[in-house]
C-alpha positions in Angstrom: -12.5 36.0 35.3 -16.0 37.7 34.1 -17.2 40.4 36.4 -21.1 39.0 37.5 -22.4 42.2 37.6 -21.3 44.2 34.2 -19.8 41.3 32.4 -16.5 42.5 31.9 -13.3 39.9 31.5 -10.4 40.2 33.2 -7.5 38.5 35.2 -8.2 37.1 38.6 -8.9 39.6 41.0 -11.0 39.8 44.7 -12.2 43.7 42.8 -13.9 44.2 39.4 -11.2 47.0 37.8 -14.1 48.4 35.7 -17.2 48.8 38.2 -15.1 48.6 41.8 -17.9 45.4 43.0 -16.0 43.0 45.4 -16.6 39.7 43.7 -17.2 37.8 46.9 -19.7 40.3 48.6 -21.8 40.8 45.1 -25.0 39.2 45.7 -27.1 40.8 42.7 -28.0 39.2 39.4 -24.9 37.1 37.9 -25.0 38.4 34.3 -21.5 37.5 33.0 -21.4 37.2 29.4 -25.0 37.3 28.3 -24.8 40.9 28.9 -23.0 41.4 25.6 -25.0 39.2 23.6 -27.8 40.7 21.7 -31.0 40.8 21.8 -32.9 38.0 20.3 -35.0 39.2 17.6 -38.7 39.3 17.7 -40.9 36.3 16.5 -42.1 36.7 13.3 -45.6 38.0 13.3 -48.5 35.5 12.5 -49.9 35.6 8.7 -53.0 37.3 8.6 -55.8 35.2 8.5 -57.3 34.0 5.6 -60.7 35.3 4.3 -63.2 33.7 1.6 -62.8 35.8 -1.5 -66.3 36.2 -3.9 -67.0 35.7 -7.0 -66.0 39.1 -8.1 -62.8 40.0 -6.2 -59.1 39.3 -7.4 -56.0 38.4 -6.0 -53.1 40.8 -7.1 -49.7 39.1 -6.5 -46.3 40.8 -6.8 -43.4 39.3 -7.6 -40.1 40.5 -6.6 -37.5 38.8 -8.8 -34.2 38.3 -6.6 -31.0 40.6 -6.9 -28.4 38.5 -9.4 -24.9 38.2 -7.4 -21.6 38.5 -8.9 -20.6 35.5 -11.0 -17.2 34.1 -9.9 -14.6 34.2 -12.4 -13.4 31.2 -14.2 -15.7 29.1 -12.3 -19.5 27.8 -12.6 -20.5 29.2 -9.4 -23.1 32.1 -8.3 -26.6 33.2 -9.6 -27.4 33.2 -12.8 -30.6 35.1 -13.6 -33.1 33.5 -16.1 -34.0 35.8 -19.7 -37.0 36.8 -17.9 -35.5 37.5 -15.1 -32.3 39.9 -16.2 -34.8 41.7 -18.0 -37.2 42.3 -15.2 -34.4 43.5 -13.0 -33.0 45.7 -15.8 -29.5 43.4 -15.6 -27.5 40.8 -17.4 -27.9 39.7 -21.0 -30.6 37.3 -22.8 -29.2 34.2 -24.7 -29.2 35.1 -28.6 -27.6 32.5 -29.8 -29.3 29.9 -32.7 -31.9 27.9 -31.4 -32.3 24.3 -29.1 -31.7 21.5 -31.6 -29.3 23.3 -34.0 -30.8 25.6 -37.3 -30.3 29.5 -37.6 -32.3 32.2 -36.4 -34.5 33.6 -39.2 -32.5 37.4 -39.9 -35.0 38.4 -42.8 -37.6 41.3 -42.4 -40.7 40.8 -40.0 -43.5 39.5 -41.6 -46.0 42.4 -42.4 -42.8 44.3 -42.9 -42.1 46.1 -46.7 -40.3 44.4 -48.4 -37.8 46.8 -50.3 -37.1 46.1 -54.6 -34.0 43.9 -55.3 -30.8 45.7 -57.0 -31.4 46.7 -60.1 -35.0 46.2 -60.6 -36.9 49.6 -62.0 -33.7 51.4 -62.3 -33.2 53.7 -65.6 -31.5 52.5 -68.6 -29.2 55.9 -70.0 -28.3 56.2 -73.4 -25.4 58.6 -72.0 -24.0 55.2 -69.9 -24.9 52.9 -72.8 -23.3 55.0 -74.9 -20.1 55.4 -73.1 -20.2 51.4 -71.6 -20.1 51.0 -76.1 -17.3 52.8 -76.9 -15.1 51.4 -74.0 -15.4 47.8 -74.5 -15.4 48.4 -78.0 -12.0 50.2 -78.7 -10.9 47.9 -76.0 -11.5 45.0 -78.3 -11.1 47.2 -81.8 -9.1 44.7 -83.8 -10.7 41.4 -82.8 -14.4 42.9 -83.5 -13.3 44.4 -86.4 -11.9 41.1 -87.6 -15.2 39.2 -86.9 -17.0 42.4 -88.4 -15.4 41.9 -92.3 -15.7 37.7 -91.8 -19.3 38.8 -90.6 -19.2 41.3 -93.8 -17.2 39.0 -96.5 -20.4 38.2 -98.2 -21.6 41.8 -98.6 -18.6 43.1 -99.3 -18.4 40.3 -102.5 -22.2 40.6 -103.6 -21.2 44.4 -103.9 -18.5 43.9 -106.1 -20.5 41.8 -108.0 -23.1 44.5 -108.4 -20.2 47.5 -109.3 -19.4 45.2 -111.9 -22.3 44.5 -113.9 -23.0 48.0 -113.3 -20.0 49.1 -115.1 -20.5 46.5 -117.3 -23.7 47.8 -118.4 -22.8 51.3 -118.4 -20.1 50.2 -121.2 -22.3 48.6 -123.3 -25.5 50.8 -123.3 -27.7 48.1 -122.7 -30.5 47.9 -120.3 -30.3 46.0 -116.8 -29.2 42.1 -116.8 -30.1 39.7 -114.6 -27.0 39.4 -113.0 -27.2 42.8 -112.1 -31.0 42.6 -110.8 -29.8 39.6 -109.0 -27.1 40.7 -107.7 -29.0 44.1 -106.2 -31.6 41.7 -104.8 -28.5 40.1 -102.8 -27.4 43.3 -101.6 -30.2 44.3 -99.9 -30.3 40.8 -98.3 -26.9 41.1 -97.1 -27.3 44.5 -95.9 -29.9 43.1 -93.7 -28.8 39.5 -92.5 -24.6 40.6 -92.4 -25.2 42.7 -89.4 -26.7 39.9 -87.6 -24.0 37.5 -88.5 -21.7 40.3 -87.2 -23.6 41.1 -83.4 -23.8 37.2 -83.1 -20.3 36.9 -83.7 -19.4 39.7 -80.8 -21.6 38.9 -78.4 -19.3 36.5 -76.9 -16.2 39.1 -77.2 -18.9 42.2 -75.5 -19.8 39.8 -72.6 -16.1 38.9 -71.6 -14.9 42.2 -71.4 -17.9 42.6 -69.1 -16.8 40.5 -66.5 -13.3 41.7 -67.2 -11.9 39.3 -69.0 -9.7 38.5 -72.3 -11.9 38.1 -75.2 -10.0 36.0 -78.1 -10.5 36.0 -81.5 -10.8 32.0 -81.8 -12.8 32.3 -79.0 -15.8 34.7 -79.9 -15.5 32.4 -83.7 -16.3 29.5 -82.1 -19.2 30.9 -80.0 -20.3 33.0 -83.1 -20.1 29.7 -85.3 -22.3 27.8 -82.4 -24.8 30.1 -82.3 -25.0 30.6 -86.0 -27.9 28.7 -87.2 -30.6 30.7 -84.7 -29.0 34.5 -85.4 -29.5 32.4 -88.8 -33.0 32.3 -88.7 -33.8 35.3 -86.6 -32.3 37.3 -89.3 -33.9 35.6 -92.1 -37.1 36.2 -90.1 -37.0 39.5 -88.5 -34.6 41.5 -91.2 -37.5 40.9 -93.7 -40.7 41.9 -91.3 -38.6 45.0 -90.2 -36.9 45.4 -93.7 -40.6 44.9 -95.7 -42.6 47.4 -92.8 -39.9 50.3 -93.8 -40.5 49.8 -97.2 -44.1 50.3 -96.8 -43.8 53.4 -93.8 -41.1 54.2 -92.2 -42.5 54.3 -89.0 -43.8 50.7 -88.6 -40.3 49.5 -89.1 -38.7 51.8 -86.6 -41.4 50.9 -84.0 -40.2 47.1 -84.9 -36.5 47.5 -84.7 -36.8 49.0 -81.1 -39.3 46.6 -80.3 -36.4 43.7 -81.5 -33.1 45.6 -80.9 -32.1 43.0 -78.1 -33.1 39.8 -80.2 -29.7 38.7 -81.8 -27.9 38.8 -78.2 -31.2 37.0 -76.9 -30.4 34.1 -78.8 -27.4 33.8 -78.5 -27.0 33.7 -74.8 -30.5 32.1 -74.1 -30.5 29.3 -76.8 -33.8 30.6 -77.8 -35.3 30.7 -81.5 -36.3 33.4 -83.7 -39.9 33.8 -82.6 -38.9 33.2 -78.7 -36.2 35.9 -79.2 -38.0 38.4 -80.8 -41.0 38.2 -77.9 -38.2 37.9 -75.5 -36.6 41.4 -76.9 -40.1 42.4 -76.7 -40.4 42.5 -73.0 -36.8 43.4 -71.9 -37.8 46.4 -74.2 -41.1 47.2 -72.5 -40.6 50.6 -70.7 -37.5 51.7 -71.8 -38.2 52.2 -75.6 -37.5 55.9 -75.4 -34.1 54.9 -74.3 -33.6 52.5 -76.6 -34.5 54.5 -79.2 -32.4 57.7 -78.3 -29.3 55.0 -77.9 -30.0 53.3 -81.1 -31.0 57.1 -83.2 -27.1 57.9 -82.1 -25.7 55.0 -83.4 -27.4 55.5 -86.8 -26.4 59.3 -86.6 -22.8 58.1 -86.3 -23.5 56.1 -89.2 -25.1 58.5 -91.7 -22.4 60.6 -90.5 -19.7 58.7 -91.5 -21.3 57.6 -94.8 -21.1 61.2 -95.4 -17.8 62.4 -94.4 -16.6 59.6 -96.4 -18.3 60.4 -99.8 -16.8 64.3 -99.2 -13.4 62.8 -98.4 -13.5 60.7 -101.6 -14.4 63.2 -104.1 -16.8 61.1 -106.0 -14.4 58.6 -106.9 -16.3 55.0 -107.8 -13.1 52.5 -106.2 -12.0 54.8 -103.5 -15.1 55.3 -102.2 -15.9 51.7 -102.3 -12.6 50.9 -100.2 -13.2 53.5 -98.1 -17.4 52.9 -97.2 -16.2 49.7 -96.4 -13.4 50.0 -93.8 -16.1 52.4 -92.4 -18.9 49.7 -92.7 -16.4 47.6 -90.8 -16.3 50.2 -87.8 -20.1 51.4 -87.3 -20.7 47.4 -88.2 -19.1 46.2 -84.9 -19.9 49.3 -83.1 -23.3 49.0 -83.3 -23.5 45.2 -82.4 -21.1 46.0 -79.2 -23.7 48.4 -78.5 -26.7 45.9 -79.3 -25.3 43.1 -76.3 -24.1 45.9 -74.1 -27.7 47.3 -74.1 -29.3 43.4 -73.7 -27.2 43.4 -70.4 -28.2 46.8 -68.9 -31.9 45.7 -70.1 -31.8 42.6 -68.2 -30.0 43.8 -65.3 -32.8 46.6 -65.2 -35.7 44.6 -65.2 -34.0 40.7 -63.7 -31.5 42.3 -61.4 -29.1 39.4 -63.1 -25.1 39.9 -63.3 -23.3 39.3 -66.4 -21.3 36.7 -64.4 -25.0 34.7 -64.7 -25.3 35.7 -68.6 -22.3 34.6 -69.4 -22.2 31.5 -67.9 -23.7 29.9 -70.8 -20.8 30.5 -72.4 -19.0 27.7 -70.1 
């Protein structure tokens, strides 16, 4: 039973037990249940009216972008906000992943942006690191270099013989100079100069392998040395007399020229390139570092004089043993100085190319 006065439910009864009416006698409104239901809301208020907008006026809209709901896990259910959306509310996360249709996003600097200078490029070239990169790899390979060093040598180390003798010769028999001797001094000046180009082509090969790390053989560095043979060939026949004939006339000509070329044997070996493509190839790997080059290669020779000289002292002036002994030292500053010849064609091109000696060597494959 509903109470018709305050709405109330409750069992049958002739009395309402929560405002006392008699049910029977009530003869005011019947209200029942609607006097717990609530009130209806108000009707929405008309739009305003519409008014005719000039020329000159604009209409500012704002958009209120609705609140994302929760996701529901594990299903494909709920609201999920567009890019421009999530960031206009200051929630969820835009899409990064690679474009429509497949491809990559481009990751590389903005354009306008500065670029910055690849590895390697502009850095110095030290003698103090050249210096010490020479010395490792080469007593790290002594006995192979030293071995392509006297094949490299053979013929210098005969045409001297040849000379000591007819010099002896001569000095035995009072007489004046032969030809053998005059031609055999002529062939030690050319040997002097071409040998030690035989000698860097031949450890080239050896110099690069131990810069990537890796066992250099004897047979191996031969057989490169032997390949390359006819251009270090040439380049020596070539450059050994312009640098050769310009310290003959000044001294200073042919110091300017062997800086200029220090790089050229190891240039064509590795590039395949001939004598006048090597020597204007050393010419621009040289270009800006020739005060480094020349303090690397001034030590080199200072090790050589040097030794030339502690030799002679240790000798005592005597004819065989010096020869025996100049030459085992010929041997050493022979191979040092070509180790130190590819190792500064690396650090030159890896200064000025950013290239790795895995690229340089891989000629060699």
């Amino acid at each position: 039973m509903i109470c018709p006065k305050c709405g109330f439910e409750q069992p049958e009864s002739p009395e309402c037990i929560r405002c006392g009416v008699i049910v029977s006698r009530y003869k005011g409104p019947a209200l029942g249940a609607e006097a717990f239901r609530p009130p209806a809301s108000p009707p929405p208020s008309p739009p305003p009216p519409s008014l005719p907008l000039s020329s000159n006026e604009t209409v500012r809209m704002t958009f209120t972008p609705p609140a994302p709901e929760e996701v529901s896990g594990g299903g494909g259910g709920g609201y999920h906000p567009s890019p421009a959306a999530a960031m206009a509310t200051g929630g969820g996360t835009v899409y990064e992943g690679p474009p429509p249709g497949g491809g990559t996003v481009y990751g590389g600097p903005q354009p306008g942006a500065i670029r910055p200078p690849s590895f390697g490029v502009g850095r110095e070239v030290k003698s103090g690191e050249l210096l010490n990169q020479t010395f490792s790899i080469y007593f790290a390979n002594f006995v192979p270099f030293v071995v392509l060093s006297a094949i490299a040598l053979a013929p210098l180390f005969i045409i001297q013989g040849i000379f000591l003798s007819s010099v002896s010769s001569a000095a035995a028999s009072n007489a004046g100079p032969s030809p053998l001797l005059i031609f055999s001094l002529v062939l030690l000046f050319l040997g002097a100069i071409f040998c030690p180009y035989i000698a860097t082509g031949a450890i080239t090969y050896g110099v690069f392998q131990q810069l990537r790390r890796q066992d250099a053989s004897l047979g191996d560095c031969l057989s490169q040395g032997m390949s390359a043979f006819p251009r270090v060939l040439g380049l020596a026949l070539l450059q050994g007399l312009m640098v050769g004939l310009a310290t003959l006339a000044c001294v200073v000509p042919g110091i300017v020229l062997a800086i200029r070329w220090a790089v050229s044997v190891p240039t064509a070996v590795t590039e395949k390139t001939g004598a006048s493509d090597s020597m204007q190839r050393s010419t621009f790997l040289t270009d800006g570092y020739r005060g480094d080059v020349f303090g690397f290669l001034f030590v080199l020779g200072a090790i050589n004089i040097g030794l030339s000289l502690l030799v002679r002292l240790a000798t005592g002036g005597n004819p065989t043993l010096n020869q025996l002994v100049s030459g085992l030292a010929t041997l050493f500053t022979t191979g040092l100085s070509a180790t130190g010849t590819c190792v500064l064609y690396y650090q030159l091109r890896s200064a000025k190319e950013s290239i790795d000696v895995d690229q340089i060597a891989s000629v060699f494959s």
